[in-house]
C-alpha positions in Angstrom: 0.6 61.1 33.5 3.2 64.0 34.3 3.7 61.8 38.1 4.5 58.6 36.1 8.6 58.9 36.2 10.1 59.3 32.6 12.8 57.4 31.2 14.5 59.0 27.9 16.7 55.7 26.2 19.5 57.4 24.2 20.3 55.3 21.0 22.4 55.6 17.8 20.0 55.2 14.4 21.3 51.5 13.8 19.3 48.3 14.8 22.1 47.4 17.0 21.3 50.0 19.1 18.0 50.5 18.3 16.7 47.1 19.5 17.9 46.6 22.9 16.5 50.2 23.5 13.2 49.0 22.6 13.1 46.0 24.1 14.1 47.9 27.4 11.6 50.3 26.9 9.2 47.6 26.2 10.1 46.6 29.8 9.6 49.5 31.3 6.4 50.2 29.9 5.0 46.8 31.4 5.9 48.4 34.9 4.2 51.6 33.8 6.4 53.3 33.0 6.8 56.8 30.5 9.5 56.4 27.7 10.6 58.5 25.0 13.7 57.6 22.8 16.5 60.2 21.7 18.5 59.7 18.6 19.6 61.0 15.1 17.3 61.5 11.8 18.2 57.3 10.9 16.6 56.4 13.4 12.5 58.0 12.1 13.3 55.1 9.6 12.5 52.1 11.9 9.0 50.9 12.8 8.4 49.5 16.6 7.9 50.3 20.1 8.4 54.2 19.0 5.8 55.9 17.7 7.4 59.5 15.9 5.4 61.2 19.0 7.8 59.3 21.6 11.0 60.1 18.9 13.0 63.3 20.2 15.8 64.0 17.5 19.3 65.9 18.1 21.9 66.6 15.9 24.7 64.4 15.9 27.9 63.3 13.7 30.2 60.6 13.9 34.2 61.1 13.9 35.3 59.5 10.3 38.4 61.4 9.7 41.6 63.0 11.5 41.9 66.0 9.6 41.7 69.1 11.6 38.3 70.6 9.6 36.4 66.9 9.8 37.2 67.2 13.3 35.9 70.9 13.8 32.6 70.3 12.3 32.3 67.0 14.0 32.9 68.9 17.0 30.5 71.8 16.0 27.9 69.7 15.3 27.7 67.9 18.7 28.2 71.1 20.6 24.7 71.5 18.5 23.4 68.1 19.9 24.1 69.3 23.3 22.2 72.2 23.4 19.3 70.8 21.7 19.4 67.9 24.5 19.9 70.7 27.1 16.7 72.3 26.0 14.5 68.7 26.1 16.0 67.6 29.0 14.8 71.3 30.9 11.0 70.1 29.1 10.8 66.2 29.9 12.8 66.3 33.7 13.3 62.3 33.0 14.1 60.4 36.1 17.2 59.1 34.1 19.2 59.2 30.9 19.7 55.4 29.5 22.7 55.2 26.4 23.0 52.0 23.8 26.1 53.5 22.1 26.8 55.1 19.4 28.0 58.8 18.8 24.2 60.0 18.6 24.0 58.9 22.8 26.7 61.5 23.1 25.4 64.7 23.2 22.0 63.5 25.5 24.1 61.6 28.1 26.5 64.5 28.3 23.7 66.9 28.7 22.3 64.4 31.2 25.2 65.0 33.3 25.6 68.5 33.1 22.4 68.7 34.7 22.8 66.3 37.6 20.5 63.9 36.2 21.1 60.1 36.5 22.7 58.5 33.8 23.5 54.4 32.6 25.0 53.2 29.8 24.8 49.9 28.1 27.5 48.6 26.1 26.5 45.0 23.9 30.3 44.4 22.4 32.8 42.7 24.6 35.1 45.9 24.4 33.7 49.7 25.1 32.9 51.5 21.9 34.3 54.8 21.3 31.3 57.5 22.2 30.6 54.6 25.9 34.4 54.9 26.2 34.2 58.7 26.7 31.0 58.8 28.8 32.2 55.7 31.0 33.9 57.9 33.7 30.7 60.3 33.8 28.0 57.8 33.8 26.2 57.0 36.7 26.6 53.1 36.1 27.3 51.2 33.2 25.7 47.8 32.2 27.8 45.5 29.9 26.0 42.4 27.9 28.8 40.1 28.0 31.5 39.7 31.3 35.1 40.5 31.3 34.5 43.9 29.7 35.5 46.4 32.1 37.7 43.6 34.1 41.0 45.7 33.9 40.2 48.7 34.7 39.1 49.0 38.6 37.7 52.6 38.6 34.5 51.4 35.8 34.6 48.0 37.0 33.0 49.1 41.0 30.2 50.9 38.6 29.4 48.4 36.1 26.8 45.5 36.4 26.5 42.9 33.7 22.9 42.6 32.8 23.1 40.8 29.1 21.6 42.6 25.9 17.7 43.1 26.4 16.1 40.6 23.2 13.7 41.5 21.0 9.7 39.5 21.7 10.7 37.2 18.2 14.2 36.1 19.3 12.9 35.0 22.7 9.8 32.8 21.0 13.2 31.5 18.8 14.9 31.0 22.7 12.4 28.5 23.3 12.4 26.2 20.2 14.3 22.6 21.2 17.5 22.4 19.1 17.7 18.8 17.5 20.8 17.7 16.3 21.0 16.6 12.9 20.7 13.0 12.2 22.9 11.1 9.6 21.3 10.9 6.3 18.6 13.4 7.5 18.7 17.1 6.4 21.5 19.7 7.5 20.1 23.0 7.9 22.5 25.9 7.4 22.2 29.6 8.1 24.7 32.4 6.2 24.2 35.5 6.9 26.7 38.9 7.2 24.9 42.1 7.6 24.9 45.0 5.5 28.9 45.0 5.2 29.6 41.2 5.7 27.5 39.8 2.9 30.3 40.3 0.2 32.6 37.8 1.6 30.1 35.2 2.6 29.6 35.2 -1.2 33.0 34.9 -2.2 33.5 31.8 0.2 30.2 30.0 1.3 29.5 28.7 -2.8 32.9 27.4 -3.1 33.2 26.0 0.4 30.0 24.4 -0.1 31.1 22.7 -3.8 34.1 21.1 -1.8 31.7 19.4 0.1 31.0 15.7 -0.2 28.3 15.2 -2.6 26.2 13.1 0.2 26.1 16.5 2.1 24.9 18.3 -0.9 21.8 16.3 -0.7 21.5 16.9 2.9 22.0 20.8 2.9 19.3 23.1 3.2 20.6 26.5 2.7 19.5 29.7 3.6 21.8 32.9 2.8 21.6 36.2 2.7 22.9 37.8 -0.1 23.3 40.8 -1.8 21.3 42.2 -5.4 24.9 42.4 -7.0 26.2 38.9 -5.8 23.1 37.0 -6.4 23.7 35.4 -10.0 26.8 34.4 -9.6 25.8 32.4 -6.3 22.4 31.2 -7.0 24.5 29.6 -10.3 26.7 27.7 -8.1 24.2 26.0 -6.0 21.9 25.3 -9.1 24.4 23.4 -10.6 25.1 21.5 -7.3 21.5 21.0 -7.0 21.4 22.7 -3.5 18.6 23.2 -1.5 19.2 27.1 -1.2 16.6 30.0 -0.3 18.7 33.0 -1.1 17.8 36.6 -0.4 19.4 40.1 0.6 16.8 40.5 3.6 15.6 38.0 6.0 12.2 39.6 7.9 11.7 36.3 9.2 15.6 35.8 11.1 15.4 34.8 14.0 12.3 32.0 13.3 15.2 31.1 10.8 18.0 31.1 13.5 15.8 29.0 15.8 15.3 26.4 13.4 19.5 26.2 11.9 21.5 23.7 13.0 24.3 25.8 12.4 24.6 29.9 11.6 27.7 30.8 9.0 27.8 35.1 10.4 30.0 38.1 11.3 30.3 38.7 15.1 28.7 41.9 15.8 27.2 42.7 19.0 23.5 41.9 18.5 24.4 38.9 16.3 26.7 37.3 19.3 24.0 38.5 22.1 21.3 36.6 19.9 23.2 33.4 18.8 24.3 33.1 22.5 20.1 33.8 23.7 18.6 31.2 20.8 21.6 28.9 21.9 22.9 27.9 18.1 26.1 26.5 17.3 28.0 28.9 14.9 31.0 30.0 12.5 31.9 33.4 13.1 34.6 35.6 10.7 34.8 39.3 12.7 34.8 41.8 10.4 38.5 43.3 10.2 40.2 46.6 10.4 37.7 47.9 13.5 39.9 49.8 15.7 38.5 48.5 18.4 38.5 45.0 17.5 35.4 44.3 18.8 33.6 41.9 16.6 37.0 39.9 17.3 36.3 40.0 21.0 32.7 39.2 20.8 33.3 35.8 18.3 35.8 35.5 21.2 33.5 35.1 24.2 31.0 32.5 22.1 34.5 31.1 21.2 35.8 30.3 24.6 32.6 29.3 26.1 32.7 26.9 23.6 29.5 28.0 21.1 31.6 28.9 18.0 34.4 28.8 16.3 35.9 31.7 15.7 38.1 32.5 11.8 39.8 34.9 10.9 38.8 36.5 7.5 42.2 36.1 6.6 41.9 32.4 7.0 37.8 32.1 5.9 38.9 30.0 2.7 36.7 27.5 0.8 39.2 24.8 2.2 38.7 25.7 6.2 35.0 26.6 6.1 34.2 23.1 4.1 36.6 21.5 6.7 34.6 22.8 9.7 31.3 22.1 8.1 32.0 18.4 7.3 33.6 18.1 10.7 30.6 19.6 12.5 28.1 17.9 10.3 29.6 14.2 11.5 29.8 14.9 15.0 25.7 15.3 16.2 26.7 15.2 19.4 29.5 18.4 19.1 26.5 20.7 17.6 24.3 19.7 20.4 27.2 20.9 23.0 28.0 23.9 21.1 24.1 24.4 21.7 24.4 24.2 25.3 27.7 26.1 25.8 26.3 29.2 24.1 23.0 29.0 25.9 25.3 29.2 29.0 26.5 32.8 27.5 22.6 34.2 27.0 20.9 35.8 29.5 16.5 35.5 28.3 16.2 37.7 31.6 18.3 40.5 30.3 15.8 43.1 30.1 14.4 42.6 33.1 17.8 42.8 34.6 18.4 46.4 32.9 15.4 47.6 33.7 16.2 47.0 37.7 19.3 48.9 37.4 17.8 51.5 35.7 15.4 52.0 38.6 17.6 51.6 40.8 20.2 54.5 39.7 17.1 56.8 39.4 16.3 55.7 42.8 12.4 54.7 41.3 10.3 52.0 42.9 8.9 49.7 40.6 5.2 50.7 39.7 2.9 48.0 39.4 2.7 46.5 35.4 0.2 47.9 33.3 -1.4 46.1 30.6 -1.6 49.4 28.6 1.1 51.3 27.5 1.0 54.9 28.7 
């Protein structure tokens, strides 16, 4: 076991991060392969690939405010994160250091590359968040899900590959379900959904978008949203009086069978959300969620946008009026749904894992073992 080459996947404690790390590490173990993850204290809270024995935890903070003692303790506590690292790294000796983002990849990575040991970073937004922003120039290579990221800048662009995000096992069983473009007269399945700090104005605008509707759609529709405890009266009233169709909930377990069987998905534009949308290939509404300093949920609706897999709003101009518009549009035009299909299937990469994995290997300089059908 202590021959097999380790490979210790840095990750912040959010799904976003969380699942391309596992379904890299899912990879990896296939070629047989050792993997631990590193991360902060959210992350113990997830079930997966990563048992609590493969979970090494470092202290980390994030930089919320400007002011000079925020800034100190943030600064304090990853100085902490670093040592910690410094003493597992000296204990594992992985063959490389893999980061997903997030400021809980910071203090591993760094420590990575005090020590000479190879290091890769993975970026899923169409813009470099802030922690892969400051390891970019020390990182070993950098892998990007989307292209264009790193395009103006020439010193990170001769390191970087793009590789795609590496999909959870349920969204690529959802890759491979046919899309069939709704018929007139025959049912018009719509998916809402907004994340933890989206779901608020999906419930402001999606019931009285959908009232505006012709009453022929309403008899169509079959709704599913996500929505929150609070918000959940005063929409479920709405479509009960409309006689919708409507499954409403603040949790789907079940998404991505869900997304595979939508003909159109009503969502923020956050990185997994985008990477997904653009794997399953489903035709899509996307409002980025404003005042990001980065902009990036902005960028990513962008790259579905221009490919020509969504269309892209503006919270400021998400009304009732222009999301009933786009839904009656879409809804009449079959044959516009089925092309939005293909355009953001043209965006997905299935292989994307796979892809990751090779760089991986390759920076540490490992030849592929041969799979295994048990995980080490």
């Amino acid at each position: 076991m202590s021959d097999t080459p380790l490979i210790w996947l840095a990750a912040g404690g959010t799904g976003g991060h969380l699942f391309p790390a596992e379904a890299l590490g899912a990879t990896l173990m296939k070629r047989g392969l050792r993997v631990r993850l590193v991360t902060d204290a959210r992350a113990l809270r997830y079930s997966g690939l990563f048992s609590k024995e493969m979970v090494d935890v470092v202290p980390s903070e994030t930089v919320r405010s400007r002011n000079p003692l925020a800034l100190t303790r943030t600064a304090a506590m990853l100085g902490t994160g670093v040592a910690r690292s410094l003493v597992l790294l000296r204990g594992l000796r992985p063959a490389v250091v893999v980061g997903f983002g997030g400021y809980p990849t910071l203090p591993p990575l760094f420590a990575a590359g005090l020590m000479k040991i190879p290091t890769v970073i993975h970026e899923s937004n169409a813009v470099l968040g802030r922690a892969n922003r400051f390891l970019a120039r020390r990182v070993s290579a950098i892998a990007t899900a989307l292209p264009g990221v790193l395009e103006r800048d020439a010193a990170l662009k001769s390191k970087a590959s793009v590789t795609g995000t590496p999909m959870r096992p349920a969204i690529l069983a959802a890759a491979a379900v046919t899309f069939s473009a709704p018929q007139p007269l025959a049912p018009l399945r719509l998916l809402v959904v907004g994340g933890s700090q989206g779901a608020r104005i999906m419930a402001d605008v999606v019931p009285p978008a959908i009232e505006r509707l012709a009453p022929e759609l309403w008899q169509r529709l079959v709704l599913v949203q996500q929505v929150r405890e609070e918000d959940m009266g005063r929409v479920r009233a709405v479509y009960d009086r409309l006689k919708i169709n409507a499954e409403l909930a603040p949790f789907f377990a079940d998404l991505p069978a869900r997304l595979a069987a939508t003909h159109l998905v009503v969502s923020r534009s956050g990185a997994g959300t985008v990477a997904e949308l653009a794997a399953v290939g489903r035709p899509s509404i996307l409002v980025p969620l404003p005042g990001s300093i980065d902009q990036d949920q902005f960028a990513n609706a962008g790259v579905l946008a221009d490919a020509g897999g969504a269309i892209r709003i503006p919270q400021a101009e998400f009304t009732p009026e222009r999301l009933a518009a786009e839904i009656t549009g879409l809804a009449a035009e079959p044959p516009r749904l089925a092309a939005m299909v293909a355009a953001a299937r043209g965006v997905g990469r299935l292989d994307a894992a796979d892809q990751l994995a090779d760089l991986v290997l390759k920076v540490a300089a490992i030849e592929s073992p041969a799979p295994t059908e048990s995980f080490p």
